[in-house]
Each structure stands twice: as structure tokens, then as C-alpha cells.
C-alpha atoms as a printed R data frame, in Angstrom:
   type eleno elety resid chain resno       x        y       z
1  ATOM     1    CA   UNK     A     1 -41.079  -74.646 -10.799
2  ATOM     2    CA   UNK     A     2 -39.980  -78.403 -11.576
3  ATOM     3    CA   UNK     A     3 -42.627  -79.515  -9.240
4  ATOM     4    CA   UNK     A     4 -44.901  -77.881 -11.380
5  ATOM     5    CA   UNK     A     5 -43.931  -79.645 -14.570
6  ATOM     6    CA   UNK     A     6 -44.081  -82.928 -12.438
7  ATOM     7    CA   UNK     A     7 -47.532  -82.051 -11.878
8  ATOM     8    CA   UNK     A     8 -48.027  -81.139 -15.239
9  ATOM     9    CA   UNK     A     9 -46.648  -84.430 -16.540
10 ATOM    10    CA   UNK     A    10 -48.737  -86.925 -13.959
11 ATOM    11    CA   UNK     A    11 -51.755  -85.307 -14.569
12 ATOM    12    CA   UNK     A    12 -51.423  -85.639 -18.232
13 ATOM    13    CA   UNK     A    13 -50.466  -89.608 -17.599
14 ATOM    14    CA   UNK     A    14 -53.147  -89.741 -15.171
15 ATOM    15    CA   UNK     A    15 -55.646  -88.351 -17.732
16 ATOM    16    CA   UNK     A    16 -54.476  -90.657 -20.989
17 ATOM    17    CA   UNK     A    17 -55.562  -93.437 -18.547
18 ATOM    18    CA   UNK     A    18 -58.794  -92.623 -17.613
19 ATOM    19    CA   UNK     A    19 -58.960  -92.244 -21.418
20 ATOM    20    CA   UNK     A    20 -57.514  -95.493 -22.058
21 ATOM    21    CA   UNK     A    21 -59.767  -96.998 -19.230
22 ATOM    22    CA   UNK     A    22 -62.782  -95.579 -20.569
23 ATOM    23    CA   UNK     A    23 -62.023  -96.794 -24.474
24 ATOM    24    CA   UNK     A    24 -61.301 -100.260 -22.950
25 ATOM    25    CA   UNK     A    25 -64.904 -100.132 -21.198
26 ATOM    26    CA   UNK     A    26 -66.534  -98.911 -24.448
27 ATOM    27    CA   UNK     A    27 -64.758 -101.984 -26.691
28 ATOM    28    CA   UNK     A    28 -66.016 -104.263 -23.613
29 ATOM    29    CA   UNK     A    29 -69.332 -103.212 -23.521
30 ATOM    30    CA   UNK     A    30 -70.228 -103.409 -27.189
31 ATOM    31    CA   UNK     A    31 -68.472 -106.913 -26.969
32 ATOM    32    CA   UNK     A    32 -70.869 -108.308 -24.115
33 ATOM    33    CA   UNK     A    33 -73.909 -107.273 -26.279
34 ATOM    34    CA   UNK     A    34 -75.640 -110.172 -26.997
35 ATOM    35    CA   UNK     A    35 -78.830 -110.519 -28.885
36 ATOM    36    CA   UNK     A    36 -80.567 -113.658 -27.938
37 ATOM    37    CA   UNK     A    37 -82.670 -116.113 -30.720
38 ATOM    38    CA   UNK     A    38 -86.162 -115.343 -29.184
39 ATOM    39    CA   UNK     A    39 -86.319 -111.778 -28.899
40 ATOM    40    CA   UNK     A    40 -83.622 -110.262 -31.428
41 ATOM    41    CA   UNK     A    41 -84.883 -106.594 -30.850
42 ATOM    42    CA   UNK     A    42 -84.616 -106.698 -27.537
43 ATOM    43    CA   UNK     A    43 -80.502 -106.938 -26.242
44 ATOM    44    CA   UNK     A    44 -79.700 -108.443 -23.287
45 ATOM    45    CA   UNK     A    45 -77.103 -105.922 -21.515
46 ATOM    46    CA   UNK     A    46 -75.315 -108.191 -18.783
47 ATOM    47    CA   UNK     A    47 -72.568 -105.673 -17.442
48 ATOM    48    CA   UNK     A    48 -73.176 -102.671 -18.988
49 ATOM    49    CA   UNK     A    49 -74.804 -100.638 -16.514
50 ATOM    50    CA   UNK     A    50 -71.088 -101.434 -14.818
51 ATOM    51    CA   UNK     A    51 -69.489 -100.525 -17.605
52 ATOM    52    CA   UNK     A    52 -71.500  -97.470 -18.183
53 ATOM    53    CA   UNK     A    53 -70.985  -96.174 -14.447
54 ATOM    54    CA   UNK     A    54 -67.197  -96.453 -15.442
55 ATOM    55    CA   UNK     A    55 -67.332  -94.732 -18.205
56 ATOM    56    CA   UNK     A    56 -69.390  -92.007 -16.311
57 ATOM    57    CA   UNK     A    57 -66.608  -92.091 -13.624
58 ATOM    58    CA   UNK     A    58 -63.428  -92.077 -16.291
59 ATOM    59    CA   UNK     A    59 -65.529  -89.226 -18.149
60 ATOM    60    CA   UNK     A    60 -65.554  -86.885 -14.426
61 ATOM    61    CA   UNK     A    61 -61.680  -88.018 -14.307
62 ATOM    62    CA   UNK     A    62 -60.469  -86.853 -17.580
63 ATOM    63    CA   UNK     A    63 -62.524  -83.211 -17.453
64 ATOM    64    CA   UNK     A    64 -60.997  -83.437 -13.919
65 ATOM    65    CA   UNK     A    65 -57.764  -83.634 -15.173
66 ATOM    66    CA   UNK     A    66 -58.423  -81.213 -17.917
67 ATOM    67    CA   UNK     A    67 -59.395  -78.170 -15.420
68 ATOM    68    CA   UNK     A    68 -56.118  -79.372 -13.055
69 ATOM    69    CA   UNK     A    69 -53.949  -79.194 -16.187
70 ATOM    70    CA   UNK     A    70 -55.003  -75.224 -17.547
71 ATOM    71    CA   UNK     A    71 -55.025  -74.280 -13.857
72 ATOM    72    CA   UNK     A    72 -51.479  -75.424 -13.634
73 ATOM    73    CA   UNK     A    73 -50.199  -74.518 -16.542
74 ATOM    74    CA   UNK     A    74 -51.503  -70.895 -15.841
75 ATOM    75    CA   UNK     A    75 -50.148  -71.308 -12.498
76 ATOM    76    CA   UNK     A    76 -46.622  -71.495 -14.547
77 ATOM    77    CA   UNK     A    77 -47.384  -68.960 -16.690
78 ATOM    78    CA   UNK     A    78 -47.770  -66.375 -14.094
79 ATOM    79    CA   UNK     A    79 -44.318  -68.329 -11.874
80 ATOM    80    CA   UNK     A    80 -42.486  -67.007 -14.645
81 ATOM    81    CA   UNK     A    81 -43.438  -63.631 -15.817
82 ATOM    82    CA   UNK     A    82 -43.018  -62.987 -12.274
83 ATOM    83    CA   UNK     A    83 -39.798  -64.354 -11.892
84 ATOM    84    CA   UNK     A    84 -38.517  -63.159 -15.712
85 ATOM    85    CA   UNK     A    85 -36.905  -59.655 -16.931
86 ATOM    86    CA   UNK     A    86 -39.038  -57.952 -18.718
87 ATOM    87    CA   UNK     A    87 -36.565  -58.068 -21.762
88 ATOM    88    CA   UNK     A    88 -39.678  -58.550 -24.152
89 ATOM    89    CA   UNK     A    89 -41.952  -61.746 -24.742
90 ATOM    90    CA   UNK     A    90 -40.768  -64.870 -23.373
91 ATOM    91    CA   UNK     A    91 -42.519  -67.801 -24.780
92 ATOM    92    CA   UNK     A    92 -42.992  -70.255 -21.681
93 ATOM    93    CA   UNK     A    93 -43.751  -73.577 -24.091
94 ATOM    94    CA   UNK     A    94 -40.876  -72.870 -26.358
């Protein structure tokens, strides 16, 4: 059961850094935005399609992570009401 928690606990890290990764990509690609003096209505995007491919990736990551984390969690859930007395409800969060 503790290697469940571990699990818990490094997908939940591993999913705040694909969020972190894919805020950092967001603040980087609005900073490389650059409209140039000739043609200010059209942008010139230098690394976003990068940027947007990692966002795309980080994006597949955290739902990923999401799916890993209820199916664990359930996973827990059912570890111990099988391995509890049925004394009544036991909260497994609390």
C-alpha cells in the first residue's frame, strides 16, 4: 500500500511539472512575438511552432497523469475496503 502512495505522490510531482513546463512555454512564446516595422499585422513567430508542439506534448502529459492518478487512487480505495473490517465507513483520505 506505501508503494501506492509513492506512486500517488510522483505522479502528482510529475504532473505539476509538465504544468510548470507548459506555463514556462506559454510566457516564452508570447515573449518571442515580435511584430516587425513593415508589416505590423502580420507577427513573425520564430519558435513557436516549437513551443506550441511542447505545449501539445506537456498538455498529453498532464491528462496522462490525471487518468494514472484516479486509476490509482481507486486502486487504493478498493486495497483497503478489502483489507478493512467492515466496522462502518472508513474514510481512506482522512
Amino acid at each position: 500500500m506505501i508503494s501506492t502512495y509513492l506512486a500517488i505522490q510522483n505522479a502528482i510531482l510529475a504532473r505539476n511539472m509538465a504544468t510548470t513546463r507548459l506555463m514556462q512555454n506559454s510566457n516564452q512564446m508570447l515573449a518571442n512575438i515580435s511584430f516587425g516595422n513593415s508589416q505590423p499585422l502580420m507577427p513573425s513567430f520564430a519558435g513557436s511552432d516549437v513551443l506550441e508542439l511542447q505545449n501539445k506534448a506537456a498538455e498529453t502529459q498532464i491528462t496522462v497523469y490525471d487518468k494514472l492518478i484516479d486509476s490509482l487512487n481507486k486502486a487504493l480505495k478498493k486495497n483497503i475496503d478489502r483489507s478493512t473490517p467492515k466496522f462502518g465507513g472508513v474514510d481512506y483520505k482522512a
